[in-house]
C-alpha positions as a printed Julia matrix, in Angstrom:
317×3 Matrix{Float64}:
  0.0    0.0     0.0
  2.94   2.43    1.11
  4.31   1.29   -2.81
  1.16   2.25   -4.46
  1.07   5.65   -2.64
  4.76   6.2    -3.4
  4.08   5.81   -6.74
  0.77   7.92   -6.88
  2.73  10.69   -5.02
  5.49  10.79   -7.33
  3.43  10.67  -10.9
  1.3   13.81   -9.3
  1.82  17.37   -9.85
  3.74  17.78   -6.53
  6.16  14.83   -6.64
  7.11  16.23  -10.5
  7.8   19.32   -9.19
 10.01  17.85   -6.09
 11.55  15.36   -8.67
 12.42  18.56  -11.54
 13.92  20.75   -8.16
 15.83  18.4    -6.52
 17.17  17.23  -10.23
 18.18  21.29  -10.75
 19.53  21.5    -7.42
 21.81  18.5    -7.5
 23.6   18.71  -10.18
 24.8   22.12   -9.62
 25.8   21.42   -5.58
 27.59  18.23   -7.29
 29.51  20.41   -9.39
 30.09  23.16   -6.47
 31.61  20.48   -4.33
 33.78  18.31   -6.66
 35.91  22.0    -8.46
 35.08  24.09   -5.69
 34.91  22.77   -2.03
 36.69  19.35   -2.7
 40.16  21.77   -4.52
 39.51  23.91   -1.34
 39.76  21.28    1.37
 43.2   19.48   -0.84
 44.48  23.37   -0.83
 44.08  23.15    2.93
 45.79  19.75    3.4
 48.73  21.06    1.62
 49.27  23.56    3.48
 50.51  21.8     6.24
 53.5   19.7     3.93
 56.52  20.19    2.58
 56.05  19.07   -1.05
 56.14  19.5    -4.45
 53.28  19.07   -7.45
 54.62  15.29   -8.11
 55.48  14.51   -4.65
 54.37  11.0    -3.54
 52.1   10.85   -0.53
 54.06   8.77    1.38
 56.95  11.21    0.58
 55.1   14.14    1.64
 56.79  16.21    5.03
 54.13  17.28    7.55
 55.65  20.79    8.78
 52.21  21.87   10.81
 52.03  25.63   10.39
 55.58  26.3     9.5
 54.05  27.37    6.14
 52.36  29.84    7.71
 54.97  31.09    9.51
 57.01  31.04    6.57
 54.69  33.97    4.8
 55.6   36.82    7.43
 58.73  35.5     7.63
 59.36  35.88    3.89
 60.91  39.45    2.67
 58.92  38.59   -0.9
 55.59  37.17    0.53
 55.17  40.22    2.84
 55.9   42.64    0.71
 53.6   41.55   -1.86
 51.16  41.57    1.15
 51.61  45.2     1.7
 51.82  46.16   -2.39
 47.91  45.34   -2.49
 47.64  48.7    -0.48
 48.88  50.26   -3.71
 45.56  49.04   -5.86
 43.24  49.19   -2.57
 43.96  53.35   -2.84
 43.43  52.43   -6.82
 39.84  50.55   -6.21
 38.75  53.85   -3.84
 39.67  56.17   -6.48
 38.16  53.61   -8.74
 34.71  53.66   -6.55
 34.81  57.7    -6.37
 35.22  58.08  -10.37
 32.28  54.94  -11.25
 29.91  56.86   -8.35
 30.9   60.55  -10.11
 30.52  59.44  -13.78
 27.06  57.48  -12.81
 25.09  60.34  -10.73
 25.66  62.12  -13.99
 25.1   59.61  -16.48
 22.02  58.18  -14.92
 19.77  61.53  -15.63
 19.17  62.9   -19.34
 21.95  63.41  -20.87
 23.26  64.1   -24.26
 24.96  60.88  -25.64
 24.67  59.27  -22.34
 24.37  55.85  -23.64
 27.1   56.16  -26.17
 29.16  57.37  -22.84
 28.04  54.17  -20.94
 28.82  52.08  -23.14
 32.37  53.62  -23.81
 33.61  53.47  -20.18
 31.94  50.22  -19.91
 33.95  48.48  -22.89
 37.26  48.36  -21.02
 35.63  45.46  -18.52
 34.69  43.43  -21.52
 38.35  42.97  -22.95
 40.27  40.23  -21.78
 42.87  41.14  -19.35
 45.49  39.67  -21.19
 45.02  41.79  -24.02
 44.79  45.07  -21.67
 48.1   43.72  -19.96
 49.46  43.66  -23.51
 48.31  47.22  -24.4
 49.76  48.59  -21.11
 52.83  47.62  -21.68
 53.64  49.66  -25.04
 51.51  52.03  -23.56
 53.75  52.65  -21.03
 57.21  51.52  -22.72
 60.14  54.02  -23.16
 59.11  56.22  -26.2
 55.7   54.71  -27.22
 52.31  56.32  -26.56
 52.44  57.92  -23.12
 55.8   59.32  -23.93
 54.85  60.41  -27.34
 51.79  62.15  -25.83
 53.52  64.18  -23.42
 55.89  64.87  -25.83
 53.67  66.6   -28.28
 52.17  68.66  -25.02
 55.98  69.54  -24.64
 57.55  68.14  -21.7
 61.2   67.21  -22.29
 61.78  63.57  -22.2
 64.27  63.95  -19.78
 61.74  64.75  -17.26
 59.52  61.53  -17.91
 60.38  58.46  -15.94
 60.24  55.33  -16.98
 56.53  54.29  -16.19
 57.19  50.52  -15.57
 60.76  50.55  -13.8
 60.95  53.48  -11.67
 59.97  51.74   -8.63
 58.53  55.31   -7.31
 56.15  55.35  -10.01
 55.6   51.78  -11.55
 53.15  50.51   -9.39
 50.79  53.69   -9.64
 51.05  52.7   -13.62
 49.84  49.31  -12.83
 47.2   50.46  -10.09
 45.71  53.23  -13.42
 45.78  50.17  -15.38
 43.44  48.35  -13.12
 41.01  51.53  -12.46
 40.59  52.04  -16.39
 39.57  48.29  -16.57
 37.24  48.28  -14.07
 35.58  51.04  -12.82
 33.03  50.95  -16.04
 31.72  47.84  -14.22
 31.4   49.91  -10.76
 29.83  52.6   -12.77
 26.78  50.76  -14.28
 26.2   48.99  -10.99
 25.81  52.23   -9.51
 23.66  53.66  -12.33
 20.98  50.96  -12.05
 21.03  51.38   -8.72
 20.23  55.51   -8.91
 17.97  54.75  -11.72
 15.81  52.54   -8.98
 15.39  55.86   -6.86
 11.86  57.04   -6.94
 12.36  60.23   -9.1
  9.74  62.17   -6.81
 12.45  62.57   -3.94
 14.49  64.73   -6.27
 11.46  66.78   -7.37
 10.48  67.06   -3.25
 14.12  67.86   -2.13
 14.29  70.5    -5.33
 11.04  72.16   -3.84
 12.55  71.94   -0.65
 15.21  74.57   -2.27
 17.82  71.1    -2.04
 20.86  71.51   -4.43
 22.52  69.06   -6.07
 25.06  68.35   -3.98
 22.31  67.7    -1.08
 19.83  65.47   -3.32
 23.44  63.61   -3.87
 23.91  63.13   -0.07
 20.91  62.43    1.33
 19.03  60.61   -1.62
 21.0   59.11   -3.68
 23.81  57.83   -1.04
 21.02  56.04    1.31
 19.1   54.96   -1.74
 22.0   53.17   -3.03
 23.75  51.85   -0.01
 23.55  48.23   -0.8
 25.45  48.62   -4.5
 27.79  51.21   -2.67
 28.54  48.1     0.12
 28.67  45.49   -2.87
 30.67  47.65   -4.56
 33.58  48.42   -2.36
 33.44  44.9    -0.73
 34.24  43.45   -4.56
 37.06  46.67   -5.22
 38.98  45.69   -1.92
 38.61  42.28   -2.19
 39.69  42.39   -5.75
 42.54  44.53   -5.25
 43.85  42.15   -2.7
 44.48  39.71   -5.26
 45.6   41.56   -8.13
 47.17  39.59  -11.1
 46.85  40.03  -14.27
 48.36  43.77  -15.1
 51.8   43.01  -13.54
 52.01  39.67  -14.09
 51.3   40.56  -18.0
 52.74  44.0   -18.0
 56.15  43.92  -15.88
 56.24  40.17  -15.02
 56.33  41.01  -11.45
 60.13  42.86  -11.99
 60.88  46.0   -10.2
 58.72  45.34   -7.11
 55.4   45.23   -9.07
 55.31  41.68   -8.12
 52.16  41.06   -6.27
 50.67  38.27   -3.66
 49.06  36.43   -6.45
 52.64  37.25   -8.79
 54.76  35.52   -6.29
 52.43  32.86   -4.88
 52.04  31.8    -8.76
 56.08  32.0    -8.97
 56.6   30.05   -5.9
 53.96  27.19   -6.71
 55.12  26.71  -10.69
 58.62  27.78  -10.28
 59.73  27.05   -7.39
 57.64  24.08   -6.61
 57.19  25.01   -3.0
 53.28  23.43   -3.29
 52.92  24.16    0.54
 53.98  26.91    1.32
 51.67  28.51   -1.81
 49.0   26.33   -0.57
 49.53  28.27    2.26
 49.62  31.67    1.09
 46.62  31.24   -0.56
 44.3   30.27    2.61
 46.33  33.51    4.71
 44.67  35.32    1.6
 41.16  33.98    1.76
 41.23  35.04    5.79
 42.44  38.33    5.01
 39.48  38.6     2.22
 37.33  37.16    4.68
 38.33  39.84    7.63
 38.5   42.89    5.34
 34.59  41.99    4.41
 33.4   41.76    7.79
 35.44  44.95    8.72
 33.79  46.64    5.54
 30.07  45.52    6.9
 30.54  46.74    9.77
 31.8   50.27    8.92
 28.86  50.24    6.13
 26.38  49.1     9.27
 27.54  51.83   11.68
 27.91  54.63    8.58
 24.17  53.61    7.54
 22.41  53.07   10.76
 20.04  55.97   10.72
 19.08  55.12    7.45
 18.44  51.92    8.45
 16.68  52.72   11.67
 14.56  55.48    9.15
 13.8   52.26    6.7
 12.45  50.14    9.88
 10.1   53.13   10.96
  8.58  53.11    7.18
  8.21  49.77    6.94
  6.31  49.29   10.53
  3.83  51.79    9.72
  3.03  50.54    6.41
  2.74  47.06    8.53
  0.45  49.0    10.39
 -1.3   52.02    8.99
């Protein structure tokens, strides 16, 4: 009898619908756990040997958290650590220019969508290819040079972009705002867009200017893309790859965490200790996010409190 049921549950409208769900839901978790977690937890593992990529288990060395140890103790590890404050100034500017081009861009303006979709083209190209461009871009005598040339300062007084050490990681850090701040920028303008339009036309009766509508309408209308937005910047700029690994190589002190944790695990073969890099990097992510919450939470909380108000009385007119 429990059979027959079974059987009439799962041929009726309900049991297809748990059957097509679970089906949906399966596959993907299956994926998620075999090239995500499972990776993850073998990244872990490592961390703790002494070993190399064709290192035989049995011939593995446990070393406990001397890997750890060994990525403050490192002159290279740490100072890659303390290069990503180079592009976390980079992703603010980054934020500040995306938030400045959007409040404009998201009223009526002339050519607006041939301006979106200009500043919005550099995210689209691969970062290889920008890496490429950057670096005759910036090369001795090429573009940059040529341009400054023609608006006539002396090429004596132009370093060289990519190995003055005082200079070359700002290069790399511009490199990285160009690419990505277009991305930033339409975030923000769907977000403003999503603003009821009658606050503007209250606050302008209200004898509001535009620098007040921008502070207390659009800023606390858009506070979730704002947090979303400078949670993925900072986390983003903490592992920074592509323009120095493609541009300089990592030379001249542009060599960044991911630079020399990708040198250490293909190069030098040092699978632990990279393992171990990589999961100091994923708690530093993890801490600067909370930290960036937080200051969001506390920066936001009368708007918050304000949003709780409005939505009690319209709980309870």
């Amino acid at each position: 009898m429990s059979d027959f049921k079974l059987k009439k549950w799962a041929r009726s409208r309900r049991g297809q619908q748990f059957f097509v769900c679970f089906s949906f839901m399966v596959l993907p978790l299956l994926l998620l756990f075999v090239f995500t977690y499972l990776p993850f937890g073998q990244m872990v593992q490592f961390s703790f040997y002494k070993m190399k990529y064709l290192t035989p288990p049995d011939k593995r060395v446990f070393v406990g958290f001397q890997n750890y140890i060994d990525v403050f103790k490192r002159d290279d590890c740490f100072k890659a650590l303390k290069l990503s404050l180079y592009y976390c100034v980079g992703a603010l500017v980054q934020l500040v220019i995306a938030l400045y081009f959007a409040t404009i861009l998201s009223f009526k303006v002339r050519g607006g969508n041939f301006f979106k979709g200009l500043m919005f083209f550099p995210y689209l190209i691969s970062g290889i290819a920008i890496g490429f461009i950057f670096k005759f871009f910036y090369t001795r005598g090429f573009v940059l040079d040529t341009v400054l040339g023609f608006l006539g300062v002396n090429e004596s007084n132009i370093p060289y972009w990519l190995k003055d050490q005082a200079v070359n990681n700002w290069s790399l850090v511009a490199t990285s705002v160009w690419r990505y701040f277009g991305q930033n920028m339409v975030l923000f303008i769907g977000a403003i867009m999503s603003v009821d339009s009658d606050l503007y036309e209250a606050a302008a009766l209200d004898g509001a200017n535009r620098w007040e509508q921008f502070k207390h309408i659009i800023i606390p209308g858009i506070k979730t893309i704002l947090t979303l937005n400078v949670i993925l910047s900072i986390t983003g700029s903490l592992s920074a790859f592509e323009p120095p690994y493609v541009i300089t190589g990592g030379s001249n002190g542009t060599g960044t965490y991911f630079v020399i944790m990708n040198e250490i695990a293909h190069v030098s073969q040092k699978v632990g200790l990279a393992s171990a890099m990589a999961v100091v990097l994923l708690m530093i992510i993890f801490g600067c996010t909370i930290l960036q919450k937080l200051f969001f939470k506390y920066v936001f909380k009368d708007v918050d409190s304000q949003d709780e108000v409005s939505s009690k009385r319209r709980k309870n007119p």
